[in-house]
N, C-alpha and C positions, 0 to 999 in steps of 0.2 A: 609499639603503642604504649606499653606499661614503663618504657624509659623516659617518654615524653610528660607523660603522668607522674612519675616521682620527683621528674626534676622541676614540674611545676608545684608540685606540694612541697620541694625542697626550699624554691625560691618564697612560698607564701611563709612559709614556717620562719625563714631566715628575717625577713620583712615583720614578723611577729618577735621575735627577741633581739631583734635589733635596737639599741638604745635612740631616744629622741636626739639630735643636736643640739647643743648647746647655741643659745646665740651672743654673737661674738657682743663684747660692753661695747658702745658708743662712746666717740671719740673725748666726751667730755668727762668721763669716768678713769680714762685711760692714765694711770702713774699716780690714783688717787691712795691707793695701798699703801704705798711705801711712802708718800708723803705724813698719810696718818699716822703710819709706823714711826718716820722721824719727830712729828708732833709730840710722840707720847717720851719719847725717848731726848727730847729736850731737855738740857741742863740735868741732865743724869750719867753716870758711867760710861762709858761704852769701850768695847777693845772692837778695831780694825785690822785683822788678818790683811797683809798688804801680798804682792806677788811673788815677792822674795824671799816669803818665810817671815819676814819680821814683824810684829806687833805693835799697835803704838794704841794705849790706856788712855781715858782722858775726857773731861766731860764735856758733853757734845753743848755746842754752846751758841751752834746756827749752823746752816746747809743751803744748799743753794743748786744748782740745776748743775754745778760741774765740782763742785766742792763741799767735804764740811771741814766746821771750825772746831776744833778741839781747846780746849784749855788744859795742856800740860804742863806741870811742876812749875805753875803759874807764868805760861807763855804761853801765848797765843798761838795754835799752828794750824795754816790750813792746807789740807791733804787735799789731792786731785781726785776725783773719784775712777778714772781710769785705772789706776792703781790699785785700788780697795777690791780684796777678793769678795770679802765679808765682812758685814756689821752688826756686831750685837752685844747686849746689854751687860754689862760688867759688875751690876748688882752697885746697891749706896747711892746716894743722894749726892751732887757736887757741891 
């Protein structure tokens, strides 16, 4: 009798510090982050950690749903984004 009893005071206690769920964003919200994120980061530095190890510097200068455009040592280059480990800001204005 007192196993049945603790393990239902266990269950109510767990049910009590159990955190709320989170609910998931709606599908219209969905990849709005990192779009602001490249918004802000328009026509400004940026370095691209690619898969290989190599780096490529260079002011972001558009982006698009499978690529950005970089402007390096004034040429145009655009990177695939399956390739890009990471993107982030390189400091300075282009």
């Amino acid at each position: 009798m007192d196993e049945t009893r603790t393990k239902i005071a266990a269950r109510t206690d767990n049910q009590k510090t159990a955190k709320p769920e989170k609910k998931p964003l709606p599908p219209e919200r969905w990849g709005l982050f990192d779009q602001e994120l490249l918004e802000k980061l328009q026509r400004r530095k940026v370095r691209l950690l690619m898969h290989d190890g190599s780096v490529i510097q260079g002011a972001l200068v558009g982006y698009n749903r499978y690529t950005y455009t970089l402007l390096v040592n004034e040429r145009v280059l655009c990177v695939n984004k399956g390739f890009v480990v990471t993107l982030e800001k390189a400091g300075g204005e282009a």
